[in-house]
C-alpha positions in Angstrom: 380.3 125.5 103.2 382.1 126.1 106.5 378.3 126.8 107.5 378.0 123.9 107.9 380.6 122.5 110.2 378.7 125.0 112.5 375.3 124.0 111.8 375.7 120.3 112.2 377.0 120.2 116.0 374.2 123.0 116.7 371.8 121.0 115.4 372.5 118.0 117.3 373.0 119.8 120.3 369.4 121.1 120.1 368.0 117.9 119.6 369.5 116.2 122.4 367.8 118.5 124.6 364.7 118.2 122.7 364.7 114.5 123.6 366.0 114.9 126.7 363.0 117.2 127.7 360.4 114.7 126.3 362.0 112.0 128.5 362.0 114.0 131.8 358.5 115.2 130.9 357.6 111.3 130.3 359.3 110.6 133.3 358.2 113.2 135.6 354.5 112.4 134.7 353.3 115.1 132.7 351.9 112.4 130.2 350.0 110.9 133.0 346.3 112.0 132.9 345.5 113.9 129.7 341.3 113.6 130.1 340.8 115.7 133.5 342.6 119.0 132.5 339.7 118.4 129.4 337.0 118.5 131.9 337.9 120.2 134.1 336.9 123.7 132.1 333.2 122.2 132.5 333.2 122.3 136.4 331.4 125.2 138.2 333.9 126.3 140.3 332.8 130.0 140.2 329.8 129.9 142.7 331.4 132.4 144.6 331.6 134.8 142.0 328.0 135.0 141.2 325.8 137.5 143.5 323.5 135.7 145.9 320.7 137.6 144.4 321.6 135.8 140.9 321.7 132.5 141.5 318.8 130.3 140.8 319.2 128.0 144.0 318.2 131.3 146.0 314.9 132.2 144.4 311.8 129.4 143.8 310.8 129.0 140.6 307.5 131.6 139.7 305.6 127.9 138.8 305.9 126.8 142.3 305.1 129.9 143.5 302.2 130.0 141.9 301.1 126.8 142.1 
């Protein structure tokens, strides 16, 4: 039982920081813009990475070689 007695203020103490945190976060504007991170995984923003011999903007397409 004297568990307890310890257990009770620890508790509380760790949820006042909890809530504090969610209010700085809330205040600080991490809550602000939750669709871009989203879509922002669908960007290409790895054209540099790719060979200039891969890319398709490089080489015309064999129909309009052709004709």
């Amino acid at each position: 039982m004297s568990i307890v007695i310890l257990l009770i203020p620890i508790a509380i103490i760790l949820v006042s920081i909890a809530i504090w945190a969610f209010f700085w976060s809330v205040n600080s504007g991490q809550f602000d813009d939750l669709e871009s991170p989203a879509h922002s995984i669908l960007y290409d923003d790895d054209d540099e990475l790719i060979p200039s011999d891969a890319r398709r903007s490089d080489k015309p397409a064999d129909h309009q070689r052709n004709g």
